[in-house]
MARVO-401991 format. One record per residue (C-alpha): x, y, z; residue number from 0. Coordinates in Angstrom, 2 decimals. Layout:
! residues N
(node (X Y Z) NUM);
...
***
This chain:
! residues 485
(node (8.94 -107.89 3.57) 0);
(node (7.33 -105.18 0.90) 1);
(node (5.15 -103.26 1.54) 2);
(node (2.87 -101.99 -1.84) 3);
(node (0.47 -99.04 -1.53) 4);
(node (-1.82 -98.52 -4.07) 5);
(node (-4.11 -95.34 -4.44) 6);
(node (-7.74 -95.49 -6.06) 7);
(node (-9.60 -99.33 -6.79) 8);
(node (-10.73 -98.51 -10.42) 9);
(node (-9.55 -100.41 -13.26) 10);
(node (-5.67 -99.55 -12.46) 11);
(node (-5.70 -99.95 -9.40) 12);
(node (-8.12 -102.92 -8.92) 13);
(node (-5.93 -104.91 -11.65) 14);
(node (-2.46 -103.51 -10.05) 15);
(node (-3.52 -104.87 -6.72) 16);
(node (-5.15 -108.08 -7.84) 17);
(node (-1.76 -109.22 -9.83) 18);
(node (0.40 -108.22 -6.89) 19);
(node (-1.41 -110.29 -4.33) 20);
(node (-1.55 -113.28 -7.06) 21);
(node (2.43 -113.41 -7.75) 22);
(node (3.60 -112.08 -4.18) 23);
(node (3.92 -114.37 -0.64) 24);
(node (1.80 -113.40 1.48) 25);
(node (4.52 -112.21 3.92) 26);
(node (4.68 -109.05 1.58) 27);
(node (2.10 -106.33 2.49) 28);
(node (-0.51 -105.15 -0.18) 29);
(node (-2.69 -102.35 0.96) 30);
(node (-5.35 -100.29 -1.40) 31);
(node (-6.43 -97.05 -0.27) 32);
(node (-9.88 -95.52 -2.19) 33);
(node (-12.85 -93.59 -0.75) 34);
(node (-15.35 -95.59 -3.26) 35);
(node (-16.24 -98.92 -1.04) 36);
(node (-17.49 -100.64 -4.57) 37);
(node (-15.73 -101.56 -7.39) 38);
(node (-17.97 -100.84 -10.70) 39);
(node (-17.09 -101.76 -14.40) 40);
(node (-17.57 -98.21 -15.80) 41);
(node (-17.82 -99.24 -19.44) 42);
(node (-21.03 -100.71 -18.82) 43);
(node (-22.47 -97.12 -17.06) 44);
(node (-24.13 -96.60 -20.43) 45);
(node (-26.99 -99.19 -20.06) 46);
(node (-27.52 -98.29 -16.62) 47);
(node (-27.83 -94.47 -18.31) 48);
(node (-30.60 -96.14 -20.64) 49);
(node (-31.88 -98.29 -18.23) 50);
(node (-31.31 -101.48 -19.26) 51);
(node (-29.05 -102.18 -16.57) 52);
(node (-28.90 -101.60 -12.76) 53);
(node (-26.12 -99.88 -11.00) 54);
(node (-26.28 -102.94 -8.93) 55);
(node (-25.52 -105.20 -11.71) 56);
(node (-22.20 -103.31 -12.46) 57);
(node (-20.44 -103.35 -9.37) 58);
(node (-19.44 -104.97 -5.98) 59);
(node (-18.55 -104.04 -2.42) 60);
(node (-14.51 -103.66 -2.53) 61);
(node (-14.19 -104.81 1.38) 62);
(node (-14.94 -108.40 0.88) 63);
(node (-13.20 -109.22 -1.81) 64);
(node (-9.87 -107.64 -0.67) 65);
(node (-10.69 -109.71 3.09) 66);
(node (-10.56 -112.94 1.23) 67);
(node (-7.81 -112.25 -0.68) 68);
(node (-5.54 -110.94 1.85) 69);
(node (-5.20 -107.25 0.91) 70);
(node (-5.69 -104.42 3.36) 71);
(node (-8.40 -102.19 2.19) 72);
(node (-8.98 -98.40 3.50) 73);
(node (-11.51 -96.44 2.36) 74);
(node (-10.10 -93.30 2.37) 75);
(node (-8.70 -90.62 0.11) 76);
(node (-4.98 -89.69 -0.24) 77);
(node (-4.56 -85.65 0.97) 78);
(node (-0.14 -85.49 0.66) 79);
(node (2.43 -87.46 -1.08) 80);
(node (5.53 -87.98 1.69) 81);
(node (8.33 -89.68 -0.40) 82);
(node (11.15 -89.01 2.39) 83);
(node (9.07 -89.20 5.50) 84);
(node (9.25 -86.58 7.91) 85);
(node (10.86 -85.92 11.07) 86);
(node (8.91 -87.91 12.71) 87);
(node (8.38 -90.48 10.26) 88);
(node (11.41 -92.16 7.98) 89);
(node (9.50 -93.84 5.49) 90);
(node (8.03 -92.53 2.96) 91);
(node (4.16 -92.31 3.35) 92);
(node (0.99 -90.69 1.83) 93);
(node (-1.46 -88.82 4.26) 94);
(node (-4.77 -89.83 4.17) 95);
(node (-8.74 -89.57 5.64) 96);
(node (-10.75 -91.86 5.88) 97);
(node (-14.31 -91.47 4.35) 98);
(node (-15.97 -94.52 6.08) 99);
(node (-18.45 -93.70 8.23) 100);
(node (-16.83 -95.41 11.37) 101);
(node (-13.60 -93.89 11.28) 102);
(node (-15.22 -90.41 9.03) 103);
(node (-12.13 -87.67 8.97) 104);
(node (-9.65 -89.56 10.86) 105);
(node (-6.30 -89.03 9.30) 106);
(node (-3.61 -91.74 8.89) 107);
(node (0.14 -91.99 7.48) 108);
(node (0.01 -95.04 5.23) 109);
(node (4.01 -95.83 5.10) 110);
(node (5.32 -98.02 2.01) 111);
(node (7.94 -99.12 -0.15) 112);
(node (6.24 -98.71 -3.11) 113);
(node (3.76 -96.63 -4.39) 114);
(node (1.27 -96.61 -7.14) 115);
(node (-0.93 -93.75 -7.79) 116);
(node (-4.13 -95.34 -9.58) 117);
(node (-6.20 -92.28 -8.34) 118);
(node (-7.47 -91.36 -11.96) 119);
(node (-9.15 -88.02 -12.82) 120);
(node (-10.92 -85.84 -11.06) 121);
(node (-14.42 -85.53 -12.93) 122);
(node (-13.53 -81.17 -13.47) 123);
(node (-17.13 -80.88 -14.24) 124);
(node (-16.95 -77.10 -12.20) 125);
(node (-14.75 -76.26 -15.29) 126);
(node (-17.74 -75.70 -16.96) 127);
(node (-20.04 -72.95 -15.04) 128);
(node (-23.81 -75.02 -14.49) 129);
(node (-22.28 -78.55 -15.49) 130);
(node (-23.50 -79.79 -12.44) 131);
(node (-24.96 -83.83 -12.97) 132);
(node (-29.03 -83.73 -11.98) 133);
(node (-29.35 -80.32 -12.48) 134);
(node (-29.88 -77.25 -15.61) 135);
(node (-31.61 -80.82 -17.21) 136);
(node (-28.15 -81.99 -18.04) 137);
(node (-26.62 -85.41 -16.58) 138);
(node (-23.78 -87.48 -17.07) 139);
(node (-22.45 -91.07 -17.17) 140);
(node (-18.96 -91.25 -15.89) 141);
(node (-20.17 -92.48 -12.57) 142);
(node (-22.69 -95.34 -11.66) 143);
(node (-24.37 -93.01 -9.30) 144);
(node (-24.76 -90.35 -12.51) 145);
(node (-25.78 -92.89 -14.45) 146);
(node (-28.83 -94.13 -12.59) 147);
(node (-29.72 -89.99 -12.24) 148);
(node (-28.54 -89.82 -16.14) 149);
(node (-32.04 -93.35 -16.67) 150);
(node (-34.47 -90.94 -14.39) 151);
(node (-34.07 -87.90 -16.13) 152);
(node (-34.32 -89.81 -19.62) 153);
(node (-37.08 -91.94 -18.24) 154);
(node (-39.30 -88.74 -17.07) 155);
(node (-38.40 -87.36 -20.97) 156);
(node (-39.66 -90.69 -22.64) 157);
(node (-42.91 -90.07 -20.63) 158);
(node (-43.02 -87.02 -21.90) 159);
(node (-42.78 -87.47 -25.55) 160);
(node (-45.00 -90.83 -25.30) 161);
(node (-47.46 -87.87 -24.48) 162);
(node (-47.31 -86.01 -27.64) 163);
(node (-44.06 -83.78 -26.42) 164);
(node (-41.33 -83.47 -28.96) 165);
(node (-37.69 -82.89 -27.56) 166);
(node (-34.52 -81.45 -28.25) 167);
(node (-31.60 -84.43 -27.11) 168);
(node (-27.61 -83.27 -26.65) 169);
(node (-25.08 -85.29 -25.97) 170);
(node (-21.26 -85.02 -26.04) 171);
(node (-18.50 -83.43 -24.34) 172);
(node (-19.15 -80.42 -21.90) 173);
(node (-15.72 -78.69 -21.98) 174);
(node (-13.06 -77.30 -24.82) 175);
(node (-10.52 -79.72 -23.38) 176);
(node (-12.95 -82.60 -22.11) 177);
(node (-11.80 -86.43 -23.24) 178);
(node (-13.83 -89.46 -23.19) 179);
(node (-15.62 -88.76 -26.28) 180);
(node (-16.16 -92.46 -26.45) 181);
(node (-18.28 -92.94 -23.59) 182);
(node (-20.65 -90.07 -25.09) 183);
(node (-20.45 -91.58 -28.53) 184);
(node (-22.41 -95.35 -27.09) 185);
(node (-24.74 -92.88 -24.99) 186);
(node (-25.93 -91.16 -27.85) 187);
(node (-26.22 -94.14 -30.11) 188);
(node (-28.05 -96.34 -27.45) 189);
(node (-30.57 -93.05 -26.53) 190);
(node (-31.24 -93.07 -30.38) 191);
(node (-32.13 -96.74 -29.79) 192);
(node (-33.94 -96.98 -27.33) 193);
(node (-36.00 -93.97 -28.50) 194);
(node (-37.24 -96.30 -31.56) 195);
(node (-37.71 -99.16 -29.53) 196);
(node (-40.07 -96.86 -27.22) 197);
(node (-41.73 -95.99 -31.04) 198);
(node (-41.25 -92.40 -30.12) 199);
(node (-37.87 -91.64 -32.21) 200);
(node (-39.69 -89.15 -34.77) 201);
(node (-40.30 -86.88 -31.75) 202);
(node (-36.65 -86.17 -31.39) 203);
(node (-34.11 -84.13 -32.28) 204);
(node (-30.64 -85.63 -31.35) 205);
(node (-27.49 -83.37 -31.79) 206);
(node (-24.05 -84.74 -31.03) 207);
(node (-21.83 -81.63 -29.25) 208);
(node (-18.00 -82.09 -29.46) 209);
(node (-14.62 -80.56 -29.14) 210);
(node (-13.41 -82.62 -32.09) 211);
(node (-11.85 -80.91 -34.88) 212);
(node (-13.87 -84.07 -36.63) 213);
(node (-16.12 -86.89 -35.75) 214);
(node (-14.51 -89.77 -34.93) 215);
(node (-11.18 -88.18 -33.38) 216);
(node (-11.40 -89.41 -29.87) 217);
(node (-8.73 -87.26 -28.80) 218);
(node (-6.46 -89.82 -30.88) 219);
(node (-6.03 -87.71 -34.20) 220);
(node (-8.48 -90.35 -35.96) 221);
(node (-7.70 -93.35 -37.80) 222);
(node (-7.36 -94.52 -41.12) 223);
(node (-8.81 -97.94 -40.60) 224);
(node (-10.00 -101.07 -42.56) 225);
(node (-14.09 -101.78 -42.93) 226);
(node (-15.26 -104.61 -44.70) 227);
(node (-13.11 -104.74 -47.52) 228);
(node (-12.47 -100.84 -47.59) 229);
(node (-10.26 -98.56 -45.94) 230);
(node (-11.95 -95.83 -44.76) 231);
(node (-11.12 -92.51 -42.53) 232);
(node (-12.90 -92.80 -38.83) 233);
(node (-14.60 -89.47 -39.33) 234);
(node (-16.20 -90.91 -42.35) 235);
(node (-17.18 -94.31 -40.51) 236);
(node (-18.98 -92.15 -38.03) 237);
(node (-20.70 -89.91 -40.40) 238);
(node (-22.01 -92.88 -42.09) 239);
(node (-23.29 -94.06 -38.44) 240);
(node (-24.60 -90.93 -37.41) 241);
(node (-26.95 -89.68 -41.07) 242);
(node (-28.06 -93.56 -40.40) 243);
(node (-29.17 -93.04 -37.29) 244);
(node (-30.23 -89.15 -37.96) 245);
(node (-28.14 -88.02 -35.67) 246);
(node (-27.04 -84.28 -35.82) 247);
(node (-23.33 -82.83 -35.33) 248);
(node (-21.53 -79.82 -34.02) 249);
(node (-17.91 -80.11 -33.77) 250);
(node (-14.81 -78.10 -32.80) 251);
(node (-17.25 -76.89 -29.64) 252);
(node (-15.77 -75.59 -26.53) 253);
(node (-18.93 -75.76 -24.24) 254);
(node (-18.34 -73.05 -21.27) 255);
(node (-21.65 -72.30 -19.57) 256);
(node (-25.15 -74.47 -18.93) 257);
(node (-28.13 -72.97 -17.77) 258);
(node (-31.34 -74.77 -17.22) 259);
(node (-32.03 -76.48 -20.71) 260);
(node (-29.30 -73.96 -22.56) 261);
(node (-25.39 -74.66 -23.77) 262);
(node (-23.33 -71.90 -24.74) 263);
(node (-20.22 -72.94 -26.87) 264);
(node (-17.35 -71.03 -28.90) 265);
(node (-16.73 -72.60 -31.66) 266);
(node (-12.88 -72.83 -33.65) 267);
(node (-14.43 -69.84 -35.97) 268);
(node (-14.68 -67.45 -32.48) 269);
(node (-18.17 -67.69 -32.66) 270);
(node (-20.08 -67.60 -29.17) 271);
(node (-23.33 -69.66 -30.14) 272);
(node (-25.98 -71.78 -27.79) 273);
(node (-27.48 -74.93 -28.35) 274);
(node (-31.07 -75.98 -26.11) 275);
(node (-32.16 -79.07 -25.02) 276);
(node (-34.89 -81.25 -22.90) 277);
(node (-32.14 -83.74 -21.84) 278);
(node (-28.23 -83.46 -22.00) 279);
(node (-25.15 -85.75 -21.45) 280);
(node (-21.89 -83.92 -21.68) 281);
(node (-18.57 -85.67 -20.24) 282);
(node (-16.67 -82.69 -18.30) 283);
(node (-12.94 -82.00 -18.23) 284);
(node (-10.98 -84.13 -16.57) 285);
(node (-8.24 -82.93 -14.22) 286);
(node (-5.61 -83.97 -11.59) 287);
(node (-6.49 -84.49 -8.12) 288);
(node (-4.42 -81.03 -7.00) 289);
(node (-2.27 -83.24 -4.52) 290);
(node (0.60 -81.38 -2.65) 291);
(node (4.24 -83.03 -2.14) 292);
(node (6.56 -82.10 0.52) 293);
(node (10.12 -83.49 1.61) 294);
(node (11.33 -84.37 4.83) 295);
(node (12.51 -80.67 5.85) 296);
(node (8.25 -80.24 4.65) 297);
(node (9.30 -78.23 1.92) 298);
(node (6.93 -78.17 -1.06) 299);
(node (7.75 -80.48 -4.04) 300);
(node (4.72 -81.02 -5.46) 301);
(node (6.77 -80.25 -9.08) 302);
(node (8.63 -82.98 -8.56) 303);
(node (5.87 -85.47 -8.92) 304);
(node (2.71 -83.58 -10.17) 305);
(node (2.21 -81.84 -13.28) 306);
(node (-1.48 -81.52 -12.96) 307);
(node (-0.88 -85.61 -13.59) 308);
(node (1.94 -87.41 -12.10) 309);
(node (5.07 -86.97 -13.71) 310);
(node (6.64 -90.14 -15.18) 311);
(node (9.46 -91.27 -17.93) 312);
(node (8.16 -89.20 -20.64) 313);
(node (9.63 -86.15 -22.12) 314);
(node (7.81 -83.32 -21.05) 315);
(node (9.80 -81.04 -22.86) 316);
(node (7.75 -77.90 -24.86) 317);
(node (8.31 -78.39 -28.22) 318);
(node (6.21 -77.62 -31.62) 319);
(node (3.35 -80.21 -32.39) 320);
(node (5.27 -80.99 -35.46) 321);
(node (8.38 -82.35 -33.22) 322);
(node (6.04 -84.79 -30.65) 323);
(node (6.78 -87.95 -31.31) 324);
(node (5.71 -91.18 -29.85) 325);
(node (8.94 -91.90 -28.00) 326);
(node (7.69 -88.91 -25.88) 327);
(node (5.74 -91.09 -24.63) 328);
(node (6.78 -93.44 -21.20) 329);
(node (7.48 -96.72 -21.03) 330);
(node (7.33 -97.59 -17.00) 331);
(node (5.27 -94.99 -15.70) 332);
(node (7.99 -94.42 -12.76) 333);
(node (8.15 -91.19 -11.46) 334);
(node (11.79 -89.70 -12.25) 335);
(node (12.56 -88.27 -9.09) 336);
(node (11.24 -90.81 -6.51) 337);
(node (11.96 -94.71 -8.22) 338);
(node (9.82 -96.33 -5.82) 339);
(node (6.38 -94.38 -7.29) 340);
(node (4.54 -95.34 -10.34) 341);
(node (1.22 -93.71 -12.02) 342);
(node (-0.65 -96.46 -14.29) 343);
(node (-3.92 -95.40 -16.25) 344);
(node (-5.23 -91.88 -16.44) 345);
(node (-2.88 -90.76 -13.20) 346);
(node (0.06 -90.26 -15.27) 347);
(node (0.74 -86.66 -17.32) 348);
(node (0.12 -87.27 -21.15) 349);
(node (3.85 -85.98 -22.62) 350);
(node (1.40 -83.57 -24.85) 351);
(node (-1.74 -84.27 -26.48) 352);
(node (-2.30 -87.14 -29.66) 353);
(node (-4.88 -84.56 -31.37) 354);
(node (-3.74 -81.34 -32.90) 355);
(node (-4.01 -78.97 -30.73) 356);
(node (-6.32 -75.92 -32.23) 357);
(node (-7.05 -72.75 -30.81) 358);
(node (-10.40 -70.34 -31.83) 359);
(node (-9.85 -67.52 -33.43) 360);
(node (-10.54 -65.92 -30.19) 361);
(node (-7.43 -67.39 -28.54) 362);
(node (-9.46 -70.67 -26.66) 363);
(node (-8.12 -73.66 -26.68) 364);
(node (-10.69 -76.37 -27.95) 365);
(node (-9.22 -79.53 -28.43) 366);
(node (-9.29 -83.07 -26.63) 367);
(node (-7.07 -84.14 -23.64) 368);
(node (-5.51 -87.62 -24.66) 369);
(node (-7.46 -90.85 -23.87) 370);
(node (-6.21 -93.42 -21.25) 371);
(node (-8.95 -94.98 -20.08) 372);
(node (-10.05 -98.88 -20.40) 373);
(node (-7.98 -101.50 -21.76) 374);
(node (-4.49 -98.63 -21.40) 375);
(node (-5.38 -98.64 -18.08) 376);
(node (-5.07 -102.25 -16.99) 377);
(node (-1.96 -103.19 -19.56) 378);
(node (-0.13 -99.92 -18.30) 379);
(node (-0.85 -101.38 -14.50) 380);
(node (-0.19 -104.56 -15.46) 381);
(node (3.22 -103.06 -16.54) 382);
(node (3.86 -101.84 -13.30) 383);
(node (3.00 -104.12 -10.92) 384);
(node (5.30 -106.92 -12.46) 385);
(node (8.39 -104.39 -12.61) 386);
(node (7.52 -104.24 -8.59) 387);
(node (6.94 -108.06 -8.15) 388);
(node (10.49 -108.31 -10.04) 389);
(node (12.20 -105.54 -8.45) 390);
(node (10.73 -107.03 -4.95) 391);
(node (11.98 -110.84 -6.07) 392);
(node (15.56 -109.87 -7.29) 393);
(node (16.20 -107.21 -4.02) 394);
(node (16.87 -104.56 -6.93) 395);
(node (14.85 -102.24 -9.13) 396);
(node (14.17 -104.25 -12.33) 397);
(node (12.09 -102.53 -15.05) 398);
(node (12.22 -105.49 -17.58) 399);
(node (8.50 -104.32 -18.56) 400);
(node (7.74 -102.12 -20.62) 401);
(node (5.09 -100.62 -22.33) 402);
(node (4.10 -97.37 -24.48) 403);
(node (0.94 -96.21 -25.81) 404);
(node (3.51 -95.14 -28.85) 405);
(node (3.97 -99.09 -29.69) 406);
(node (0.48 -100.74 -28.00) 407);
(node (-2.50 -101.18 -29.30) 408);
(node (-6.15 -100.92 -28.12) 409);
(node (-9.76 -102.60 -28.66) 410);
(node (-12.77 -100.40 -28.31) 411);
(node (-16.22 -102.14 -28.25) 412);
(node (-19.02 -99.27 -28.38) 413);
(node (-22.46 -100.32 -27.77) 414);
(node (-24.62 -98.73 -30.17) 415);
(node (-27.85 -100.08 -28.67) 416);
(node (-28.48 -102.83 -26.50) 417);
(node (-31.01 -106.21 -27.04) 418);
(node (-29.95 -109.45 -27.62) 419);
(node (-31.05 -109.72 -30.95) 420);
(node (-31.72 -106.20 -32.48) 421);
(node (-28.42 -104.56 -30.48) 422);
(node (-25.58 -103.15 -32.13) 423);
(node (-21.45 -102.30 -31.69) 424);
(node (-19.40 -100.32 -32.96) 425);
(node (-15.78 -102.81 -32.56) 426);
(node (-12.70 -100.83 -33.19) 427);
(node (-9.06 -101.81 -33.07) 428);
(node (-5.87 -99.60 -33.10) 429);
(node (-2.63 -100.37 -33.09) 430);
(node (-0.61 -98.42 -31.86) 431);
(node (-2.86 -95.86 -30.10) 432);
(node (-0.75 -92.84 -30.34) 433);
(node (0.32 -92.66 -33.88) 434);
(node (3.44 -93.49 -35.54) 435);
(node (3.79 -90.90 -38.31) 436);
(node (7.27 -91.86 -38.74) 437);
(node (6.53 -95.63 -38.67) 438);
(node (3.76 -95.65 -40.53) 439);
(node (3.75 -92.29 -43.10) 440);
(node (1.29 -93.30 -45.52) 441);
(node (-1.93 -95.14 -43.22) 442);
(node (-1.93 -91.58 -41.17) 443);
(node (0.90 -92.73 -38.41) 444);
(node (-1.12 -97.01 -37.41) 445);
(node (-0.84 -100.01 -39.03) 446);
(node (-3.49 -100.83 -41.54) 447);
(node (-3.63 -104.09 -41.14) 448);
(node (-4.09 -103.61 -37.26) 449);
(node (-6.77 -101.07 -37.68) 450);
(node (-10.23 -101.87 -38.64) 451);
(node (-13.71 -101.53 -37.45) 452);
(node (-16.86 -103.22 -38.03) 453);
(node (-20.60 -102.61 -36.76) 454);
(node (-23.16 -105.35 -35.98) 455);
(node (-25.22 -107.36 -33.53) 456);
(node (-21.65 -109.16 -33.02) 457);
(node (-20.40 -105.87 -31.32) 458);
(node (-22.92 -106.11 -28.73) 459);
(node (-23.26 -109.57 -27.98) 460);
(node (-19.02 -109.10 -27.74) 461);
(node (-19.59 -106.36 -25.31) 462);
(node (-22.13 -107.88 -23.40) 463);
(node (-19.62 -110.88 -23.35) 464);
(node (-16.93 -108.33 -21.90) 465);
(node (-19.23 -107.28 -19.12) 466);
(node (-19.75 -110.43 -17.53) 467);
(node (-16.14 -111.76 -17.74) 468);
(node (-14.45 -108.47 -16.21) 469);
(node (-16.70 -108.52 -13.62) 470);
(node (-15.34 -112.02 -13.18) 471);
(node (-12.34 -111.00 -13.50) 472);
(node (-12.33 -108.28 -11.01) 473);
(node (-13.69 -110.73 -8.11) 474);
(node (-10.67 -112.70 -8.28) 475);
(node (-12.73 -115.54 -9.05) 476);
(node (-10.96 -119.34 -10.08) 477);
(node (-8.10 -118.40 -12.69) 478);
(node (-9.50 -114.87 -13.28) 479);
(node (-5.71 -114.46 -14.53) 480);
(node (-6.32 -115.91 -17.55) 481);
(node (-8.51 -113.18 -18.92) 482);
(node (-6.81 -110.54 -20.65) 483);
(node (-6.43 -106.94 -19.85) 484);
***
C-alpha cells in the first residue's frame, strides 16, 4: 500500500489529488494537507473584485468532498520537509500544524511515500513597504477573501463619483519582480466596464502600473501572434485594447512603497517617481514558502530541495540570458535529490526567467518572475500524479510522462467585462509558453499558427463557460475526468 501526500488544495494540488484517488485502489492512501478548508476557482476572483460575483459562488468547503471521495483531508500547513525520517521516525515525513479550530497548533508528522508539494506562492505582498490588502486605499485580487474587500472598496468609490467626485484608478503589479500581470490586466478592463455601465466612466482616470518592459509581456517575453487575418505583436494588441478603452500606461515600474492613496516607483531610466490614486489593485511579489529541510542526523538541507521554489529537473545552472534555453526547463518536476518528491504548478523553481531580465540604471532589478499559474498548473500535476500512479502500479519509478513549459502550450481567457450580452474576452493561445527561439527564429521563438488572439462577447461567454465546468470539475462530480486541464 502507497501512501501519497500532497501539500496545498489549489489548482495543483486539488487536480493531483483528484486523479490519484480516480486511477488508484482504494487500499492506497491519499492524504491532502492545506490550511484553506475551501477550494475556490481563483480565475474567477475578478468578478467577485467587481461585484458581479460572490465569493460564495466561487468556491466550496474542501472537507466534504475529500469524505466522499475517500481522501484524508488536514487542514493544516506544512512547517519541515523530513525526506529520511528521523531517529525516531524512518519514513520520510513533513511536519505540520494544524490551523482548524479543533485541533488549532497541534503539530503532526504526516509520513509518506510520495510527496507532492502543491503549496504555491506565498502572496510576498510585505515586499513592498504599505502593500497591505484593505489598507493605504489599495486592494488586491489574488484571494477570494481580497477580492470581496477589493468590490467594497470599489463599491464605496462608485458612490463616490455617482456624487459628482472624480477619481484617480491604478491597477497593476505592486513589485519590480511581481508576476501575474494577467490577473491585473481582466481587473482593469472589467473596472473600466463596469465604470460605463454605472454611466460614471468620464469621471475617471484609469492608469495601468507595470513591471513590463512592454504591455502585453506577461512575464513571457510577448508574443507574436495571429488576429483576425493579421499577425500582430501582443504589445500592440494591448495598446489597441487599452487607447480603446482610454486606459493609461506606465511600464518598466518597480513599485517599492504605498502610502495612503500614493505609489512610489523607479522606473528602468533610475527615476524615483509617484503615482496617486482613490482606488488601487497591485498583484505583489510572489515568493517561496521559506520551508526548512533537515536529514535524519537533523542536519539542515534545505538546499537540497528549496531554492526559494523547490528544486526539480531543470538546469539551474547561471548562465548569460543569451544561453537559456527551453530545455532548461523540467520535464517531471521530481526533485533531484529525493525521487519520491515532486513540485507541480507555481511550487517548482523557474530554471531562470522567460522575460529579459532588465535592471534600472540605478542597479534594481525590474522585471517579471515567470508565469505558472492556471492551465500549467493542472497539466504539470497531471504530469505528476500519473508518473506516481505508474511508478506505484509497476513497483518501480516510471517517469513515462512528461511535460515542459519549453514544448506545451497554454489558453488564456481574460474577461474584459462581464454581462451576458455586452461582456467581453480577451482569448489568447500560446504554444509553447516559454519560447523556442531556436525552434521557431523568425515568429519571435512560438508557432504562428498556434498563437493567436481574438476579443469579443465569445471570450466571455467562453469564460463564463469555464467557470461553471471547473467548478464541476473540481467536485468530482459524474465523469468530471473528461474535462480537460
Amino acid at each position: 500500500m502507497a501512501k501519497i501526500v500532497v501539500l496545498g488544495a489549489g489548482i495543483s494540488g486539488h487536480v493531483a489529488a483528484s486523479h490519484l484517488r480516480r486511477k488508484l485502489s482504494k487500499k492506497h492512501e491519499i492524504v491532502v494537507v492545506s490550511p484553506n478548508s475551501n477550494y475556490q476557482w481563483i480565475p474567477s476572483n475578478i468578478w467577485v473584485g467587481i461585484g458581479r460575483m460572490s465569493s460564495k459562488q466561487i468556491l466550496f468547503p474542501l472537507a466534504p468532498v475529500y469524505k466522499k471521495k475517500g481522501i484524508t483531508f488536514k487542514q493544516a500547513k506544512a512547517l519541515t520537509f523530513h525526506p529520511e525520517g528521523d531517529a525516531q521516525e524512518t519514513k520520510p515525513y513533513v511536519l505540520v500544524a494544524y490551523v482548524e479550530p479543533q485541533k488549532k497548533g497541534q503539530q503532526e508528522k504526516v509520513t509518506y511515500d510520495y510527496l507532492i508539494n502543491a503549496t504555491g506562492p506565498k502572496l510576498n505582498f510585505e515586499a513592498t513597504s504599505g502593500l497591505i490588502p484593505g489598507k493605504n486605499k489599495v486592494y488586491s485580487v489574488c484571494t477570494y477573501t481580497h477580492a470581496d474587500h477589493a468590490w467594497q472598496g470599489l463599491h464605496q468609490l462608485i458612490q463616490e463619483m455617482k456624487a459628482g467626485k472624480k477619481a484617480k484608478i491604478l491597477i497593476g503589479t505592486g513589485h519590480a519582480k511581481s508576476t501575474c500581470q494577467g490577473a491585473a490586466f481582466e481587473y482593469i478592463l472589467n473596472v473600466e466596464k463596469e465604470l460605463e455601465k454605472y454611466g460614471i466612466r468620464d469621471m475617471a482616470t484609469i492608469t495601468w502600473l507595470s513591471n513590463e518592459y512592454k504591455l502585453g509581456d506577461f512575464g513571457m517575453d510577448g508574443m507574436l501572434l495571429s488576429y483576425k487575418g493579421m499577425t500582430m505583436k501582443s504589445h500592440e494588441m494591448i495598446e489597441m485594447i487599452f487607447e480603446d478603452r482610454n486606459i493609461n500606461w506606465i511600464t518598466g515600474a518597480g513599485v517599492y512603497k504605498i502610502e495612503d492613496g500614493l505609489a512610489y516607483y523607479e522606473n528602468l531610466d533610475g527615476a524615483y517617481k509617484t503615482e496617486s490614486f482613490d482606488f488601487a489593485m497591485l498583484i505583489p511579489a510572489f515568493s517561496g514558502h521559506g520551508f526548512k529541510a533537515y536529514n535524519k542526523a537533523n542536519e539542515d538541507i534545505t538546499n537540497k530541495l528549496f531554492n526559494g521554489f523547490m528544486i526539480v529537473d531543470a538546469d539551474y545552472t547561471e548562465k548569460p540570458y543569451e544561453n537559456w534555453s527551453v530545455t532548461d526547463w523540467p520535464e517531471t518536476y521530481q526533485n533531484p535529490s529525493y525521487h519520491n518528491i515532486f513540485a507541480p504548478g507555481i511550487a517548482f523553481a523557474p530554471p531562470h526567467a522567460i522575460s529579459k531580465p532588465r535592471t534600472s540604471k540605478n542597479g534594481t532589478p525590474i522585471t517579471p518572475a515567470p508565469p505558472r499559474t492556471g492551465m500549467p498548473s493542472g497539466i504539470t500535476a497531471k504530469l505528476v500524479a500519473d508518473n506516481i500512479i505508474s511508478s506505484i502500479k509497476h513497483g518501480k519509478p516510471i517517469l513515462q510522462h512528461k511535460g515542459s513549459l519549453g514544448n506545451m502550450g497554454a489558453t488564456c481567457i481574460a474577461s474584459a467585462g462581464y454581462g451576458l450580452r455586452s461582456g467581453s474576452g480577451v482569448s489568447i493561445t500560446t504554444f509553447p509558453i516559454v519560447p523556442d527561439y531556436h525552434k521557431y527564429p523568425k515568429t519571435q521563438g512560438r508557432q504562428l499558427n498556434k498563437t493567436f488572439g481574438d476579443i469579443g462577447l465569445a471570450g466571455h461567454w467562453l469564460k463564463l463557460t469555464l467557470h461553471y465546468a471547473f467548478l464541476y470539475k473540481a467536485k468530482m462530480k459524474p465523469f468530471w475526468w473528461l474535462i480537460p486541464e
